[in-house]
N, C-alpha and C positions, 0 to 999 in steps of 0.2 A: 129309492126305487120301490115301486108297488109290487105287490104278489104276483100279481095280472102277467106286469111286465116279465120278472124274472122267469116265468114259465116260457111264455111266448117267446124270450130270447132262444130258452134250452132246446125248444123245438128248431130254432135255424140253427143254432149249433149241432144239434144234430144233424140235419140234414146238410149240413159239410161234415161229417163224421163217419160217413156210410162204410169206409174200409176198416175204419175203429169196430163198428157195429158188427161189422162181415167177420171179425178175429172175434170179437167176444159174443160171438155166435155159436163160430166153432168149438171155442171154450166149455159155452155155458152146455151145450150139444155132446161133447167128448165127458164133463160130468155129469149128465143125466145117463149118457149109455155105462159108462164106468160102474152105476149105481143100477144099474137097472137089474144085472141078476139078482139082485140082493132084497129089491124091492118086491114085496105080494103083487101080486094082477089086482085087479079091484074083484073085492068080492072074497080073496082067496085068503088064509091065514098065513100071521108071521109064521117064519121059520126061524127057531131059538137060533139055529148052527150060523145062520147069514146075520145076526147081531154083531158079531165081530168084526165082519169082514168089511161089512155096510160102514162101520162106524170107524176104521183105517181109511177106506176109501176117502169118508167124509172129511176126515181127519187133515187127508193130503189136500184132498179142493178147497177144503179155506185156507191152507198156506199159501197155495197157487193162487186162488183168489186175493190177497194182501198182496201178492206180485203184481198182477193182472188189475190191483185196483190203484198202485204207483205208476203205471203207466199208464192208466186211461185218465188217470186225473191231468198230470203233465200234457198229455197230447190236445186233452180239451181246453186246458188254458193256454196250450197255443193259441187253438182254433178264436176261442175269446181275445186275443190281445195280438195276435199278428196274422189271425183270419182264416189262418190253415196250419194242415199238418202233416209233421215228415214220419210218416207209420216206423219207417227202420228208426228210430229215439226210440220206440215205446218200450226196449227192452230193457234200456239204459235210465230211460227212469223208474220203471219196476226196479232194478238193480239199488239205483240211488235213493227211492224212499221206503223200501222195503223193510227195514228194520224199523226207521221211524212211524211207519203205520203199523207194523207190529207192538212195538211197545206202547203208540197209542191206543189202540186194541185190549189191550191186556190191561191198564192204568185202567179204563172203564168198566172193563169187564169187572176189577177187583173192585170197586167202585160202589157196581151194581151188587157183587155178592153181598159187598158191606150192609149195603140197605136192606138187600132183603133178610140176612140174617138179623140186622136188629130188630127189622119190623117183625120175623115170627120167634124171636125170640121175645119180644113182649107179648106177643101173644098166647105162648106156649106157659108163660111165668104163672100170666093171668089167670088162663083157661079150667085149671082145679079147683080155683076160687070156688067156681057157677054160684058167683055175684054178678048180676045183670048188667047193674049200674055200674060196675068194676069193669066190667067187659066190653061194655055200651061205648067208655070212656075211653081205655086204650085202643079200641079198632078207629073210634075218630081220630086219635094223636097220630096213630100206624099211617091214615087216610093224608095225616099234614103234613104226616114227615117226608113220606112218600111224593105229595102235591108238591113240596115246596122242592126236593131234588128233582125232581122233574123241570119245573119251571127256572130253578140255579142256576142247574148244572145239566142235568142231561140233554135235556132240548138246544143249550147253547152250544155243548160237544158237537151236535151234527156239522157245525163249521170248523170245528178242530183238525179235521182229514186237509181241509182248503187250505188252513193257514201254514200246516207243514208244506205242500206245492207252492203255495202262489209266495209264501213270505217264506220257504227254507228255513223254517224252523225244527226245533226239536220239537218232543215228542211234549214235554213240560211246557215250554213257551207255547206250542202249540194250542194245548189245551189251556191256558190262561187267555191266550191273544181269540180265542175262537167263545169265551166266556164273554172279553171286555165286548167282542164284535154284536157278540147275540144276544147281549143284556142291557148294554147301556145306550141309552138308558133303557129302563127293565119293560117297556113297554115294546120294545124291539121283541122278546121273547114270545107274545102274543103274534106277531107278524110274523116270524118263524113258524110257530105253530102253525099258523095259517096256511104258508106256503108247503108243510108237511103234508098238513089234510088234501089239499085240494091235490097235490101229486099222488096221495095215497085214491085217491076219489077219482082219478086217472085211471091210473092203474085196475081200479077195480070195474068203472063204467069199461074198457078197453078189455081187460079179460074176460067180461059178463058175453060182451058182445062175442071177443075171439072164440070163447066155451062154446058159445050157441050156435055157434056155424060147425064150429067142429063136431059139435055134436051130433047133428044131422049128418055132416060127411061120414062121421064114424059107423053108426047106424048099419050105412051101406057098405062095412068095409071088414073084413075077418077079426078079430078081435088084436092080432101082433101087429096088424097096418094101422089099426087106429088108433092101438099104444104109441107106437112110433110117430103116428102123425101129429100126435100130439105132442110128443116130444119139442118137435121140430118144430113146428110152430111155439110152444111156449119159450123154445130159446131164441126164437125171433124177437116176439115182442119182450120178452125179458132184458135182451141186449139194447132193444131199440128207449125203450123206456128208462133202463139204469141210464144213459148218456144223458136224458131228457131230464132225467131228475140229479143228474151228475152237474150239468148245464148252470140247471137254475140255479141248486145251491151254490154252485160256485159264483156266479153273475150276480146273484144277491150278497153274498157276503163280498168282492171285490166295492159291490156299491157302499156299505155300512162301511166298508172298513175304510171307505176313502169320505166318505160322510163322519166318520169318527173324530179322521185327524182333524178334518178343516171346526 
């Protein structure tokens, strides 16, 4: 399955998805207001005192999000493989792969400290040198070590969430089954990528546009209506898009990984 395609699927899945969208609406709407005393106005300085508070807050919506992200993946591989879905499940499988997208979560995360920590710790070794040629040398090694997890391992992870839903996997097989799917062979890894950007290039052509209208709305509107309205539309199309790009990943990898076996 081409890029093209797996997109253009995530958009009809979506659009059988609209009550998924309407809950992770309210969601993403209930963490922006939860967040909001704590966030500056535009324009206005942090306040040291709301550092804490903002960052418990924070704290609690990426758990609830790992819940909220086991049931919205379940619901849409309904929607992909039996065409619809039953919203009352979506609690029950936040329930059932909540731990294992938590500890896939957390396996990347440590993942990513690893690298970056050895990347500035060679750079930290070097840097008293001020040998040019020393330094010239390990920032390209930092540049491949970097390039080449990237291209591995991290880019193939983006399938790793899918392969705990659609194959019940653990958190480990997951991440291997979500490697063999998005590398092999390794030129799959580039059409991954591919299907990254062009979602990210979405998102950003779709918020250029939504910024610009709202902009002018705001203009004309007291300064707390057109924070809010902002609000509220960014948790529109945040909802609406996470499904779109929720979709496709999943539609593309269900295709590789059935491309894999044969």
């Amino acid at each position: 399955m081409g890029v093209i395609e797996a997109i253009r699927k995530g958009f009809g899945v979506a659009a059988k998805s609209m009550s998924l969208i309407a809950v992770l609406f309210v969601f993403n709407l209930a963490g922006n207001l939860a967040t909001l005393p704590f966030t500056p106005a535009p324009g206005a300085a942090a306040l040291p005192q709301a550092a804490m508070p903002l960052l418990l807050v924070s704290l609690v919506f990426i758990i609830l999000s790992i819940f909220v992200q086991g049931g919205s993946l379940g619901l849409v591989r309904d929607v992909i493989k039996e065409g619809k879905m039953k919203l009352g499940v979506m609690l029950g499988y936040g329930t059932k792969y909540f731990v294992r997208l938590l500890t896939l979560g957390v396996i990347i995360l440590l993942f990513t400290v690893i690298v970056a920590l050895v990347s500035g710790l060679l750079i930290a070794i070097t840097a008293p040198l001020n040998n040019a040629v020393i330094t010239a040398i390990v920032v390209a090694a930092v540049i491949a070590v970097v390039l080449v997890a990237a291209l591995y391992f991290f880019i193939p992870f983006i399938l790793s969430p899918y392969a705990v839903v659609c194959d019940e996997l653990g958190a480990i097989d997951a991440l291997k089954k979500g490697i063999a799917v998005g590398r092999r062979p390794f030129v799959k890894v580039f059409t991954l990528l591919a299907l990254v950007i062009l979602l990210v290039l979405i998102a950003l052509g779709v918020g250029f546009l939504v910024g610009l209208v709202i902009g002018l709305v705001s203009a004309l509107l007291p300064a707390g209506a057109a924070r809010m309205l902002m609000l509220v539309v960014s948790s529109v199309v945040n909802s609406y898009l996470g499904i779109v790009a929720t979709a496709s990943f999943m539609v593309y990898y269900l295709a590789k990984k059935e491309a894999l076996v044969k």
